[in-house]
C-alpha positions as CSV (number, residue, x, y, z in Angstrom):
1,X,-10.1,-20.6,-8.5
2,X,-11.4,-17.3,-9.3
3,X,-13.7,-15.3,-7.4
4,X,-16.5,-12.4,-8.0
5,X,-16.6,-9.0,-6.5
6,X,-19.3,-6.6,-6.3
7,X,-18.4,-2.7,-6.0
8,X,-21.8,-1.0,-5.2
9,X,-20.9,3.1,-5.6
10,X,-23.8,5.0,-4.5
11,X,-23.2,8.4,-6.7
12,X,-24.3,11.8,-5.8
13,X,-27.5,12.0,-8.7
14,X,-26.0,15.1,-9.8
15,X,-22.5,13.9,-10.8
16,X,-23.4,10.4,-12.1
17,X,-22.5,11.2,-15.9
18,X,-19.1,13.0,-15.0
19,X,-18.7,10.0,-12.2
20,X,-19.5,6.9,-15.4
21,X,-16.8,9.5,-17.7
22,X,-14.0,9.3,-14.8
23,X,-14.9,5.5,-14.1
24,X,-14.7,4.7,-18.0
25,X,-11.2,5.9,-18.2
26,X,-10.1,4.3,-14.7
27,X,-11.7,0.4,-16.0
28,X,-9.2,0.5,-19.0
29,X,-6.8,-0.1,-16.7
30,X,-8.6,-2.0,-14.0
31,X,-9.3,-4.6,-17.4
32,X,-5.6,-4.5,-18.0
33,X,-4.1,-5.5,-14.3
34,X,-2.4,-8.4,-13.5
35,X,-5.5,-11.4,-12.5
36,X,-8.7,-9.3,-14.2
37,X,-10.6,-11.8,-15.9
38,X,-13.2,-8.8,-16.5
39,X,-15.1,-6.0,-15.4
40,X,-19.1,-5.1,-16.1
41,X,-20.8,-1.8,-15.4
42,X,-24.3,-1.6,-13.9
43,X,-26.5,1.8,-13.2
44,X,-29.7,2.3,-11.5
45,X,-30.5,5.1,-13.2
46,X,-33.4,5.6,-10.0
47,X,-30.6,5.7,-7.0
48,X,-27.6,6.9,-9.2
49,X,-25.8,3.4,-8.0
50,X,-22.8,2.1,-10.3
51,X,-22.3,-1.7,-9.8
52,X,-19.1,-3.1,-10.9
53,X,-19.0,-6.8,-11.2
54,X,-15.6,-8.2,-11.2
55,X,-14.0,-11.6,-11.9
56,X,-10.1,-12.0,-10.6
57,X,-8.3,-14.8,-10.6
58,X,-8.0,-15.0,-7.3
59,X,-8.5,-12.6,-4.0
60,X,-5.1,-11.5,-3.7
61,X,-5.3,-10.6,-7.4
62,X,-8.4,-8.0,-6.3
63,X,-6.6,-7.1,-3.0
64,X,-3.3,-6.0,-4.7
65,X,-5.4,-3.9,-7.3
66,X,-7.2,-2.0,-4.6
67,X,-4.0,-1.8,-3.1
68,X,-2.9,-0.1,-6.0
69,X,-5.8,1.7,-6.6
70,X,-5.2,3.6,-3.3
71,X,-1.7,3.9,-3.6
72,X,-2.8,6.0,-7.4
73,X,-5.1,8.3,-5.7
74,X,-8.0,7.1,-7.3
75,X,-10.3,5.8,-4.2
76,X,-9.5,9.3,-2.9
77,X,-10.6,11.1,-5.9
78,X,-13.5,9.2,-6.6
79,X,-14.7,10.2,-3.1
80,X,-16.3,13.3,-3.8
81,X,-18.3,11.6,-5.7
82,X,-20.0,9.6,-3.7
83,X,-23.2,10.2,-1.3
84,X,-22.3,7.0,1.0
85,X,-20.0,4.5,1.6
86,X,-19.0,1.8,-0.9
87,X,-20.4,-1.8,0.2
88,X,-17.8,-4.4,-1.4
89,X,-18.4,-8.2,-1.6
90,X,-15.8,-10.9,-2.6
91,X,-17.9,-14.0,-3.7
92,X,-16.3,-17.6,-4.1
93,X,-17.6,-19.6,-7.0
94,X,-19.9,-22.7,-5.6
95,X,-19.8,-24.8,-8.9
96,X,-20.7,-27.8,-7.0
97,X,-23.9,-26.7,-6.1
């Protein structure tokens, strides 16, 4: 079953176009990995926050691609970016209810 993930990036104001160029490039092949379903992009153009919403197949899917991810660099580079830490949520479908 697949699940949701949230990425909440709280950007530095100051660098949140060159941040949104850097991510656009990076999500080609986050939409391209093994188990992404798909990937939206949310700003609040107030706080400077991105919002990526994710859909994976599954959790391991999402947890080898951010193992990848920092194996690539990327979380690192990303880093000066940001003005806080990311908050990251893994959400399990409740179709049920």
């Amino acid at each position: 079953m697949s699940v949701l993930v949230t990425l909440e990036m709280p950007v530095k104001p100051e660098m949140l176009d060159d941040y949104l160029a850097v991510l656009k490039g990076a999500l080609v092949e986050t939409r391209a990995y093994e188990g992404c379903i798909s990937v939206d992009t949310y700003v609040d153009r107030e706080t400077s926050a991105v919002l990526l919403v994710e859909e994976w197949e599954s959790s391991e899917h999402q947890q080898a691609y951010m193992a990848w991810r920092v194996e690539t660099g990327l979380i690192e580079a990303v880093g000066p970016f940001m003005q806080s830490e990311l908050v990251v949520k893994t959400l399990d479908p409740k179709p049920e209810v």
